[in-house]
ROSEDO-861833 format. One record per atom (N, C-alpha, C): residue in one letter; x, y, z. Coordinates in steps of 0.02 Angstrom, whole numbers, plus 50000, padded with zeros to 5 digits. Example, Ala and Ser with C-alpha at 12.3 -4.5 7.8 and 13.67 -1.06 7.14 Angstrom:
a506604971650390;a506154977550390;a506604983550390;s506424988850354;s506844994750357;s506455000250394;
This chain:
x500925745954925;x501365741954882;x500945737554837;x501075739154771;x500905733754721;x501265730454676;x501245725154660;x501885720554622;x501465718654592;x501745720054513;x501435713754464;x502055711054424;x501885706254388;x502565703054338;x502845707654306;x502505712554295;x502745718754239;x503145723054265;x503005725554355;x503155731254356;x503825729254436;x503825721154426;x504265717954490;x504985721554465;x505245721754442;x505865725754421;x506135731454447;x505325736754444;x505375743454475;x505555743554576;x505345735854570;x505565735154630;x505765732054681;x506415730654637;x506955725554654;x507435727554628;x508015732354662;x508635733354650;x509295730254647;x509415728654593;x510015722654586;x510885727054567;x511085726354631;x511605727754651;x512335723454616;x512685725254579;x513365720954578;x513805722354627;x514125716754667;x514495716354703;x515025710654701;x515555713454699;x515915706254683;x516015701554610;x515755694854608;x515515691354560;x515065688254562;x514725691454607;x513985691454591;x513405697954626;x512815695954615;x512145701254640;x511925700154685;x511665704754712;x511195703554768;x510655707454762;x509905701854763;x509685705854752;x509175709854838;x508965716654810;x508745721454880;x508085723454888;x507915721054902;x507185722354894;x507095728454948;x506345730254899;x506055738054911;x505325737654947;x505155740955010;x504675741255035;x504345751155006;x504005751254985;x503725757854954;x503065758155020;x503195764555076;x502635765055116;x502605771755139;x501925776055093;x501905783455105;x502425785955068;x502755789955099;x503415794055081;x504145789855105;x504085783255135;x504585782255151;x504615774055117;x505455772555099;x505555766555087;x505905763355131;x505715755955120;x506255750555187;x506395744755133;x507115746355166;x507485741655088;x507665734255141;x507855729755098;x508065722255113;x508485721455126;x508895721555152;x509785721955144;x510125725255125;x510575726355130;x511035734055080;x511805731255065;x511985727755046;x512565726854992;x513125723055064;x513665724055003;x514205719855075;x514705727755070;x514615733355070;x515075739955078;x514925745755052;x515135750555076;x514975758155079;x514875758154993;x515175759754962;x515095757154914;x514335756154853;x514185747054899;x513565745554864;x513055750054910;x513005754154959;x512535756154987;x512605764054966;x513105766354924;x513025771254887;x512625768954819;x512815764854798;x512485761954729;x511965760654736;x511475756954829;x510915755754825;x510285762954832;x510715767954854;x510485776254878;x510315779054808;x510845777454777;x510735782254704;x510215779154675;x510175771554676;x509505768054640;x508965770754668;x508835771954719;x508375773854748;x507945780854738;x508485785154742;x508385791354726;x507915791654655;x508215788054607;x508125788854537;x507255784554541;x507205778754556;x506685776154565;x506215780454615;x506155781054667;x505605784054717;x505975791554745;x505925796854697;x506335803254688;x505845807654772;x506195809654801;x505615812854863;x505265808554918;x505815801854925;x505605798554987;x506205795855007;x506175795555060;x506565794255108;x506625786055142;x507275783155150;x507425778855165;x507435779255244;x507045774655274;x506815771755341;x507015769955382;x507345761955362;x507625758155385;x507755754155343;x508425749555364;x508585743755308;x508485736955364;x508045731055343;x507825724355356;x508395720455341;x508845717855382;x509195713055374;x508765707455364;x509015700855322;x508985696355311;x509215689955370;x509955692655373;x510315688755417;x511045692455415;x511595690655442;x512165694955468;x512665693955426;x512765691655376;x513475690955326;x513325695955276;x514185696755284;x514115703855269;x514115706955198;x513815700655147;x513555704855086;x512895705855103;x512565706655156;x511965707455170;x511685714755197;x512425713155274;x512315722655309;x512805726355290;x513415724155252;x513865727755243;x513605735755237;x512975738355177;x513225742355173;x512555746855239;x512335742555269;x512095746355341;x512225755055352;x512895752255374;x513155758255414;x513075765755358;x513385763255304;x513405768555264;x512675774255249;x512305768455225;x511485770755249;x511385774655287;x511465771655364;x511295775455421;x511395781855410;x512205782455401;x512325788655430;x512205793755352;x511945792255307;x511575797155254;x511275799755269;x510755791455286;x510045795455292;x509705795255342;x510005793755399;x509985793055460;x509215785755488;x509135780955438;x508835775955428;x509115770155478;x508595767755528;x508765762555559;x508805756355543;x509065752655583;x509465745255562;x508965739955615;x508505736155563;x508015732155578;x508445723955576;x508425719355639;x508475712855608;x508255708155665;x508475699855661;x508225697555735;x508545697755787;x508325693655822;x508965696555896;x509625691255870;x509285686355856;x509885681455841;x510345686855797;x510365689355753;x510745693655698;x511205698055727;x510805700555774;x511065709955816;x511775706555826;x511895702455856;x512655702055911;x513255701255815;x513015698555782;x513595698355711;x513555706355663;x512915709455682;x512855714955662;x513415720655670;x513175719755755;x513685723155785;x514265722855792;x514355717155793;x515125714255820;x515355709055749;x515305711755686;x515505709655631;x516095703755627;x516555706555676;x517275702455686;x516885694155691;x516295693455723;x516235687455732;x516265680555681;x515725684555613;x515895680955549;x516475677455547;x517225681455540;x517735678455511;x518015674755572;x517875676055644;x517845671055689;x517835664555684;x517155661555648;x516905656355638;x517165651955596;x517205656355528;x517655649955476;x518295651055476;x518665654555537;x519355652955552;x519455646855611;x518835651155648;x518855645255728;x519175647155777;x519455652855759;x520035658355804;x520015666555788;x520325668755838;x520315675755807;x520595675155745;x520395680855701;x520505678755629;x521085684755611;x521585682855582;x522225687055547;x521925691555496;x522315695855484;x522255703655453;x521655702055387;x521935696855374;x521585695855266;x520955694055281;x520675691955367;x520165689655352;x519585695855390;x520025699555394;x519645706555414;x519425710255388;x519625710255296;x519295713055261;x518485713855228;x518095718955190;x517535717555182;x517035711455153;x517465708155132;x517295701755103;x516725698355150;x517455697555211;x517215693755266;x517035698255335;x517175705255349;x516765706655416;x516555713355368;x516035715055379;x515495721855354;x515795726355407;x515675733355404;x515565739455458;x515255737455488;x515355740255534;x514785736955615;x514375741655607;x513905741455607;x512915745155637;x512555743555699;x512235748255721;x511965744355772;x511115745155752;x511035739055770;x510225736855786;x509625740655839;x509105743055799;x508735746855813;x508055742855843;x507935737755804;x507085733655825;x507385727955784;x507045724755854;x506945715755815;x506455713955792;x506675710155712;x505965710555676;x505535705055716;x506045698755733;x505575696255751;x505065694255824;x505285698955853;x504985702755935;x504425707955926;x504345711455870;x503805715655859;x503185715355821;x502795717455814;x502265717055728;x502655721955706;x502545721755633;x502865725455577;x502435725355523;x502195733555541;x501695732155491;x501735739555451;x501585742655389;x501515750155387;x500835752355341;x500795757955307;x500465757955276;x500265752455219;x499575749555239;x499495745455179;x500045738555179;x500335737855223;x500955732455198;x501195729055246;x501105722855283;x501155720655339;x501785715255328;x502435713155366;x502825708455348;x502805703455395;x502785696955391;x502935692755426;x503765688955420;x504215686855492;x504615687855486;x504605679355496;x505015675055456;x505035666555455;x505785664255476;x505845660455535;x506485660555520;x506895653455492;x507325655855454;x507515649155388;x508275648155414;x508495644255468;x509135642655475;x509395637455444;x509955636855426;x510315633455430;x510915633555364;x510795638755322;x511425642955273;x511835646255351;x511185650855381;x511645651655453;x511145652255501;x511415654155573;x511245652955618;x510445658455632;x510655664355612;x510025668555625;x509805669955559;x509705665155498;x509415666855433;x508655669955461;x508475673855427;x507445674355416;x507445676755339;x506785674455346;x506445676655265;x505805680255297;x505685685155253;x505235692655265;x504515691955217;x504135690555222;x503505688755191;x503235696255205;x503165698855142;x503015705055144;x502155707055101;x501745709355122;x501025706155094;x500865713555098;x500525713655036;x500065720355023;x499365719555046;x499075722455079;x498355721755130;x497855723755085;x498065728255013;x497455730754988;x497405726954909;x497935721354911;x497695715254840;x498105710054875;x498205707854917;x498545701954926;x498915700754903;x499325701754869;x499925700454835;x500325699854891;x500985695054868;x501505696154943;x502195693554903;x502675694254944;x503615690854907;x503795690454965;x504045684854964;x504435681755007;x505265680354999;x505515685755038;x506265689155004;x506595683155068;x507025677855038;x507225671355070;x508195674355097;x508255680955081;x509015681655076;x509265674255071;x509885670955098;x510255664555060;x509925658655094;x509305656555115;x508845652655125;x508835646255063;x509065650055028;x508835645554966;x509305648654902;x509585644054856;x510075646654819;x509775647354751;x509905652854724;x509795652154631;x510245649154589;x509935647454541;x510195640354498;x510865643054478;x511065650054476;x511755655054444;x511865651654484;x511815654654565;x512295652154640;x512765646154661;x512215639954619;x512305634454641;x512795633154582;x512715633454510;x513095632254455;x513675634754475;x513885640054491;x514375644954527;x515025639954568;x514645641154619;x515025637754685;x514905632654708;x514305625154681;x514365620654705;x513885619254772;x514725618754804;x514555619454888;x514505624354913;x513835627754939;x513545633954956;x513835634955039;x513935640855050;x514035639555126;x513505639655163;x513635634755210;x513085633355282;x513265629655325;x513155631755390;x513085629455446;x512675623555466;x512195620155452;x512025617055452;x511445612855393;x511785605855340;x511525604855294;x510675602655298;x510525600255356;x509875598155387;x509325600555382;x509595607955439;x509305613555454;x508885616755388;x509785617455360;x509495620855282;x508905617255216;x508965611455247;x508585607455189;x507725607155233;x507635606655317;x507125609755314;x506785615155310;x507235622255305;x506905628055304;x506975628355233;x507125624455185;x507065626055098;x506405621355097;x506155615855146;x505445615755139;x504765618655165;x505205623455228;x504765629655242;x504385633955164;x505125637055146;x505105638855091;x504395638055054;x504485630355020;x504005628354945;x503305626454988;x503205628255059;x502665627155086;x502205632655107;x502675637555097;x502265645455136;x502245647555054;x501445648055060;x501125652354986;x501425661054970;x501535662054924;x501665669654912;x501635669354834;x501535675754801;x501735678554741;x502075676954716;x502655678954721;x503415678954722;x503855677154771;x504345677654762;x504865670354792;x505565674554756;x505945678154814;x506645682054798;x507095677954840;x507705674654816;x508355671654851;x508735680054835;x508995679554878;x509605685954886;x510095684354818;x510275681154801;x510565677154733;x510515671954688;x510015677854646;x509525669854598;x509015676954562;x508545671154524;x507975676654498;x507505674754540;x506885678654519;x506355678954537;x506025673454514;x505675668754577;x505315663354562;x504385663954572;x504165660654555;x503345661954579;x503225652854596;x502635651954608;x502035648554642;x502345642854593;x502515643154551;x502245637454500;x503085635154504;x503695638454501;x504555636754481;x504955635054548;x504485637354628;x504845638354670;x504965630454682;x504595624354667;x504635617154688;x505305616354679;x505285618654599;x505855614654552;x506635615354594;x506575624754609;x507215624754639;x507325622654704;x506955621854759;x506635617354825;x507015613754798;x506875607354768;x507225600254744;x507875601754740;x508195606254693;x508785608054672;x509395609354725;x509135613154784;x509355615954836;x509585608354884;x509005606954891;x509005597854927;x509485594654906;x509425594154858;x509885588554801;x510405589554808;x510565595354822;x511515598554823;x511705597454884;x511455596654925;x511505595654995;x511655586454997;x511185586854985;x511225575854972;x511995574454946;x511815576354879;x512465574254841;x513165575754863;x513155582654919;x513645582354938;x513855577455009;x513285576655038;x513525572255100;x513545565155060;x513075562155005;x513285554354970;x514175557354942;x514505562854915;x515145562654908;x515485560554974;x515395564455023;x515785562855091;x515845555755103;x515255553055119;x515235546255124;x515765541155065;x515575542654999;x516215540654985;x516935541454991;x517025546455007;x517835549855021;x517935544855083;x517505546755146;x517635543555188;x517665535455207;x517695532355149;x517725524255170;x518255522655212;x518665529055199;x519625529255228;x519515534255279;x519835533555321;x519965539355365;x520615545055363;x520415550855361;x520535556755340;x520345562155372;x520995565155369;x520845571955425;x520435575955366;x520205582055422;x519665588655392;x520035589255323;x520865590855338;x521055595955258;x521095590055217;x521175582855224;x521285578655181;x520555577755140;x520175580455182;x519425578155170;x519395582455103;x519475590655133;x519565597655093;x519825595255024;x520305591455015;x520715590154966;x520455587954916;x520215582354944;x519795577254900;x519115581354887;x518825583154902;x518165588854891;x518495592854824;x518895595654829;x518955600254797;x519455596654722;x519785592654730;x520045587754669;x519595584954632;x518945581454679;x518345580654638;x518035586654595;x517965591254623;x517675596654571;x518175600854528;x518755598454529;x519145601554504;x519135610354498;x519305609254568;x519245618254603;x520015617854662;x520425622454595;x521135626954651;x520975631454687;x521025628954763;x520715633354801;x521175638654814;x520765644554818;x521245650954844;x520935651054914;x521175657654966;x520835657455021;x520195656155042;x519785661555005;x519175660655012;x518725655755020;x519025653554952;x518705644554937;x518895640154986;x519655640955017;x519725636055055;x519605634855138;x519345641755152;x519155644955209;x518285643055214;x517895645155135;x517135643555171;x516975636055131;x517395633255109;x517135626555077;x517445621155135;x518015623355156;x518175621255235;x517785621055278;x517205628355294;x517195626955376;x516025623955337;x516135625055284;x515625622055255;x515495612455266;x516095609155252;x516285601755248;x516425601155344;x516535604155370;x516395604755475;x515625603455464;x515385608255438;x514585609655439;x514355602955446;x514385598955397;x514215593155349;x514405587255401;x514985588255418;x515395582155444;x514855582355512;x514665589055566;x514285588955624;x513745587155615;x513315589655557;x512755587055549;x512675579055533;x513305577255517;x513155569555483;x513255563955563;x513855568755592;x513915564355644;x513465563655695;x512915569855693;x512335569555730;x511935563455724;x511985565255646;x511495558255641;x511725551455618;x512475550255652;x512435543455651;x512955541655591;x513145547055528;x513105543255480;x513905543555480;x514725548055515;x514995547455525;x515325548555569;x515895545355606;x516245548155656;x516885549755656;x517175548855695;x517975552655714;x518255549555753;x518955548855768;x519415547255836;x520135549055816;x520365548655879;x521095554655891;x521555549155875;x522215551155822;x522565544555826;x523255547355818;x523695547855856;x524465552755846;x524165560555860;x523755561455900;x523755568955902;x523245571855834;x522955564855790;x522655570755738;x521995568955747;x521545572855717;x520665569255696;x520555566955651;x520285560855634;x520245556955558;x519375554255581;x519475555855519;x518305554155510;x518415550555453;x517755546455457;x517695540555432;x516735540655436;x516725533855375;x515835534555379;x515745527155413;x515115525855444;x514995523755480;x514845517455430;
């Protein structure tokens, strides 16, 4: 594998899905390729096959490297597999949402989740997991990856530091570790599990040297741009817990909280929005109450949070 500024394009497949990209990165080793993720449905993992074909004509797809388990990530897994009969690489933390997809929409319901939230949006085809990246070396021709793990967008995030042995060159493919400036302009409040978490593995990030620097949705950053968006990523995180803190001078249940979140940005929420910008503001509220900065108490049967 060789990457230069010129020829990074040839290998990095940018998928539309939805309303927005993802991008997939390409491992080129011998006759065989190992791609980054594969889309959120049969679908984008037909669209990521045909790219493939056309780019590296007479090699064969391997395995696909999960990132982490949401399912614009493995969605299109399964489809893969059973083409090209390519195994399904990720960590152990990942395998159990891999497999058991239902779990995703689990989470930002909080319950078993009703019919609408069963769709591909929110649970991928189930695949099953072949090797954990990060239980093994992983290394192939010429091209060795190291596997980092960046929680706190979610619980089993990693980023794949992928290094060429015969020029040093390397990319460090962050899947949603870290947001691109589209992402953030986009949606604001990014989803995650924990805002903390995420703000120290976005200084993992601007601290581990590489080439290049791929967010699953964003462009391509290098050595010299990755600070800027580091800061950017932080900042959105801040600004949204300094909003909370103001909302909360009053005490207010979760959806009242939701309300006001979303009146401030002047965003009509449809499900989606109100489902992961919901269990996003939980995120926020646990992490804050960890540390002190708000709490809660039961008053008529309801929960009302407040800042400290």
């Amino acid at each position: 594998m060789s990457i230069t500024k010129d020829d990074y394009e040839r290998l990095s497949l940018h998928v539309g899905l939805l309303h927005y990209s993802t991008n997939i990165g390409v491992i080129e080793s011998g006759n065989k390729i190992y791609l980054i993720d594969s889309g959120d449905s049969e679908d984008a993992g037909e669209d990521i096959l045909n790219a493939v074909e056309h780019l590296f004509p007479q090699k064969e797809v391997a395995a696909v490297l999960n990132t982490h388990s949401h399912a614009d990530h493995c969605g299109g897994n399964a489809f893969i597999s059973r083409v090209t009969g390519a195994e399904i690489w990720s960590t152990r933390a990942a395998q159990k949402s891999i497999e058991y997809p239902e779990m995703q929409s689990s989470l930002i319901w909080g319950a078993k989740p009703f019919n609408r939230l069963l769709t591909p949006f929110y649970k991928a085809e189930a695949s099953r997991v072949t090797r954990f990246l990060d239980e093994e070396q992983t290394a192939f021709e010429s091209v060795g990856i190291k596997t980092i793990a960046l929680p706190g967008h979610y619980d089993d995030e990693a980023g794949l530091l992928v290094t060429d042995s015969e020029d040093s060159k390397s990319v460090f493919f962050l899947g949603d570790a870290i947001f691109g400036l589209e992402m953030l302009k986009k949606y604001w409040i990014p989803f995650m599990t924990d805002p903390a978490l995420f703000r120290e593995s976005v200084g993992i990030i601007e601290n581990t040297t590489a080439t290049y620097y791929v967010p699953s949705h964003g462009s391509v950053h290098t050595k010299d741009t990755i600070h800027e968006l580091a800061e950017i990523n932080k900042m959105v995180t801040l600004e949204t817990e300094t909003l909370i803190l103001k909302i909360l001078r009053e005490k207010l249940s979760m959806e009242e909280l939701l309300k006001r979140v979303a009146d401030y940005a002047e965003i009509n929420l449809g499900l989606g929005q109100f489902l992961l910008i919901g269990s996003t503001l939980r995120s926020f509220l646990s992490s804050m109450n960890n540390r002190g900065l708000v709490s809660y108490e039961l008053q008529d049967n309801r929960m009302f949070w407040f800042a400290k």
